[in-house]
C-alpha positions in Angstrom: -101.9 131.3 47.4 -100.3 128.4 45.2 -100.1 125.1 46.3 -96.7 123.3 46.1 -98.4 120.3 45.6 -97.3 116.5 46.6 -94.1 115.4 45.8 -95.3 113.0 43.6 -96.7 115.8 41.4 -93.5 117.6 41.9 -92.1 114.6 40.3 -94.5 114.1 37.0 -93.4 118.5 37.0 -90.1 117.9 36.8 -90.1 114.9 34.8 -92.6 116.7 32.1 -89.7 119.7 32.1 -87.2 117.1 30.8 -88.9 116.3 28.1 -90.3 120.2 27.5 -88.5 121.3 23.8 -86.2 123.8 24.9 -87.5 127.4 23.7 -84.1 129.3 24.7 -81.3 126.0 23.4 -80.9 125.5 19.9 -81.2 121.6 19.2 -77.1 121.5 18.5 -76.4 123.5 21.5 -78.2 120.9 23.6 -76.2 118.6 21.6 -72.8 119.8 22.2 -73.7 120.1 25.8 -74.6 116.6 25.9 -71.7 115.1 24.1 -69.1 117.6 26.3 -70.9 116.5 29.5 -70.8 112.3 28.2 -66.9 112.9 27.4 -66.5 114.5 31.3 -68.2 111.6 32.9 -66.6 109.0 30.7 -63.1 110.1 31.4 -63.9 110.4 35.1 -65.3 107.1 35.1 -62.4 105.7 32.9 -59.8 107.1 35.1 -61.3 105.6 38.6 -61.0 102.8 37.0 -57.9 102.6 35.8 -56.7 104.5 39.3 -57.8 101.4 41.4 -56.0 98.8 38.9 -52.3 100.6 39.7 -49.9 99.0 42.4 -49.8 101.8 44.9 -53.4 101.5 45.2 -53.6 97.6 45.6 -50.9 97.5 47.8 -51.5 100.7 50.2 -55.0 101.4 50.1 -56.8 98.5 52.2 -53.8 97.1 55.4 -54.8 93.6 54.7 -53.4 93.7 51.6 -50.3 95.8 52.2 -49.5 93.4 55.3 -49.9 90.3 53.9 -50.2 89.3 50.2 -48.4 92.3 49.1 -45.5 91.4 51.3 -45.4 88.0 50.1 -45.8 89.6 46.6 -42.4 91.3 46.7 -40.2 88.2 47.2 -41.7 86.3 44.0 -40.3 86.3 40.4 -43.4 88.3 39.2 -42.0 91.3 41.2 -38.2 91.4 40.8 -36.8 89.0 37.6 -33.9 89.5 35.2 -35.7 90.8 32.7 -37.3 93.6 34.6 -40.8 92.8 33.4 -43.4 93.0 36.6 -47.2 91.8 36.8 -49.2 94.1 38.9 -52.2 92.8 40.8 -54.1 94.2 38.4 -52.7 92.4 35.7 -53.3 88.9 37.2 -56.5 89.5 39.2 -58.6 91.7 37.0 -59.7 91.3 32.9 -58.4 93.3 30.8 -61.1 93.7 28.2 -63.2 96.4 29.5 -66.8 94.0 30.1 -65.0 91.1 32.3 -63.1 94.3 34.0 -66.6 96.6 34.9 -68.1 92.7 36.1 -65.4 92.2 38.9 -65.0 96.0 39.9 -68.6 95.3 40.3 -68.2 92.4 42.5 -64.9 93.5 44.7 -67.2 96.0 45.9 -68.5 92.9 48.4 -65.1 93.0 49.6 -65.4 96.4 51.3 -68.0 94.6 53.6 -64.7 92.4 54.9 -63.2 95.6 55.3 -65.1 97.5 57.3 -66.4 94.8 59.3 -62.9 93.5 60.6 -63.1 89.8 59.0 -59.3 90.0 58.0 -58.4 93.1 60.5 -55.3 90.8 61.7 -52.8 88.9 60.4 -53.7 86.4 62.6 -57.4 86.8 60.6 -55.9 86.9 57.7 -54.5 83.1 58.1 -57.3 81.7 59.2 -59.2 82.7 55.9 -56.6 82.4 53.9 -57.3 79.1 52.4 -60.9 80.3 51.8 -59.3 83.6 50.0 -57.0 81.3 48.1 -60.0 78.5 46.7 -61.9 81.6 45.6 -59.1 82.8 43.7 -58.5 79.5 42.1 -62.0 78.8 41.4 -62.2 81.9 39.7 -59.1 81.5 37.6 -60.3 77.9 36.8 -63.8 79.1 35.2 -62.3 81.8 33.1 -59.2 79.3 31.6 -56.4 81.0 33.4 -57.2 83.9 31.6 -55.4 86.8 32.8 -52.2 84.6 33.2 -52.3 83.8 29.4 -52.1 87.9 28.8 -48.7 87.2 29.3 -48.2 83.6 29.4 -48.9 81.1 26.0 -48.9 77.7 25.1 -48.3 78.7 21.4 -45.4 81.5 22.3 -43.4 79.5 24.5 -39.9 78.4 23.3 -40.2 74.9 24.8 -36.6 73.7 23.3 -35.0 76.3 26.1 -37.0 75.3 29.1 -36.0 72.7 31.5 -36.9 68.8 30.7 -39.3 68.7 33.1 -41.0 71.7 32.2 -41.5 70.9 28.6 -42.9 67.8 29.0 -45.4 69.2 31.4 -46.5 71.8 29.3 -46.9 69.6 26.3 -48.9 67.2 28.7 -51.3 70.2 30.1 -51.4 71.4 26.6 -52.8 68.2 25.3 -54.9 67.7 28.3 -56.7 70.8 28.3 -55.0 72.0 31.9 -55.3 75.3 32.7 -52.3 77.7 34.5 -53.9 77.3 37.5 -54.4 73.8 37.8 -50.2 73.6 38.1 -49.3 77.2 39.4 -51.3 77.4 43.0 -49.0 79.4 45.4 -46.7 81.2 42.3 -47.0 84.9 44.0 -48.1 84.3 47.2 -48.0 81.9 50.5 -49.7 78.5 50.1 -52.5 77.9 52.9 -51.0 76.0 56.3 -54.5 73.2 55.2 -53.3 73.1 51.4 -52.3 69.6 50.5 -50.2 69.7 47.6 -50.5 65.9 46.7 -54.1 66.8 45.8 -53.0 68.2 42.6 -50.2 65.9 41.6 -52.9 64.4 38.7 -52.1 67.6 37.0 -48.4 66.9 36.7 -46.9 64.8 33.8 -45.3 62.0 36.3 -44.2 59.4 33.4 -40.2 58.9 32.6 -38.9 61.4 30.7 -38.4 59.8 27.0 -34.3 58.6 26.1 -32.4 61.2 24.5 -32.5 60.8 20.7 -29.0 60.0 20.1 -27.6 62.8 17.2 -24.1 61.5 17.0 -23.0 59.9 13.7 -22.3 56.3 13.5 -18.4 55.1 14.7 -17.0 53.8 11.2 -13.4 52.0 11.3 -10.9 53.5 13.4 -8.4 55.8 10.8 -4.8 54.5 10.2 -2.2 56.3 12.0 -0.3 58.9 10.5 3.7 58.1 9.5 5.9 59.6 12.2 7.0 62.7 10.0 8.3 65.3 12.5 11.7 66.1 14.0 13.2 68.8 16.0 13.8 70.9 13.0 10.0 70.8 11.6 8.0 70.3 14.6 4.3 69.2 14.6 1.6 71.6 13.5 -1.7 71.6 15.7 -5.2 72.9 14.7 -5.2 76.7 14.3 -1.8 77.1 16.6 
């Protein structure tokens, strides 16, 4: 009567068929197998991916999400704008070179542990960690040089002679100080914390007078003489183009 053996001798059987040359499979069947089975799973895994980077799943799948900064979400310029151009979550909370992106799918699986343990169940919850949630974010965004705002968002793009005064001399000043977006744009999609203090950041901000206008008008020269009186009724005056 044959013996099944341990299961670690199971193990080393199985293991040892693995490796066995096939006697049935050609080397280019195995092959073809391999490469057909690797495109399968790498298209699956692509695809998850990309599934959990798409609004509707941001905003619907977890309720602490949809009720709070996904609500907050919808009233900022990043939603609705002239232009019609909208940044997902996606696009300003995860990389989007594929080695930075696998990293923090990695690491927002700890968040499931908030989930299912009620930590942000309520909105009430929900505002009591907020500023927590919100220094995170920051942090992060800090350490990485504001990098998924500068997907869209450039130093060397903008057009600074059509943004306001103040704008363009803060940008210039961040630019030259090495600022990041972050350091400026706290609170740009959703609800500052109740704690945050926004005098703490008011070093990043370019506070000195704005410079005088450059004046572009030409220099007044003598006043001209006046023209002689030449009209009447019967050859009135000629204006400009009328």
């Amino acid at each position: 009567m044959p013996t099944t053996g341990t299961p670690p001798s199971r193990i080393r059987r199985l293991w040892r068929a693995l490796w066995r040359p096939s006697v049935r499979w050609s080397v280019a069947s195995l092959l073809l197998v391999g490469i057909v089975v690797g495109i399968i799973l790498w298209g699956g895994f692509n695809t998850a991916l990309e599934q959990t980077n798409t609004l509707a799943f941001c905003a619907n799948t977890c309720h602490e999400m949809h009720d709070n900064v996904y609500v907050e979400y919808q009233e900022t310029i990043h939603y609705h704008n002239r232009t019609g151009v909208r940044a997902i979550c996606s696009d300003c909370h995860v990389p989007h070179d594929w080695t930075h992106k696998v990293i923090r799918k990695v690491k927002a699986t700890g968040e499931l542990y908030g989930h299912f343990t009620g930590v942000l169940a309520t909105k009430e919850k929900f505002e009591k960690n907020r500023m927590r949630l919100a220094q995170n974010e920051w942090r992060q965004m800090k350490a990485t040089n504001s990098r998924e705002c500068r997907n869209c968002h450039s130093f060397d793009a903008m057009e600074r002679a059509k943004q306001r005064p103040r704008a363009q001399k803060n940008h210039a000043s961040a630019d030259a100080r090495g600022k990041t977006c972050i350091d400026c744009h706290k609170g740009i999609a959703h609800l500052l914390p109740a704690e945050y203090d926004e005098t703490a950041d008011e070093a990043n901000f370019d506070n000195s007078p704005n410079p005088p206008a450059a004046a572009t008008a030409p220099a007044a020269g003598p006043a001209p003489a006046p023209a002689p009186a030449t009209t009447s009724a019967l050859s009135p005056a000629k204006t400009s183009g009328k």
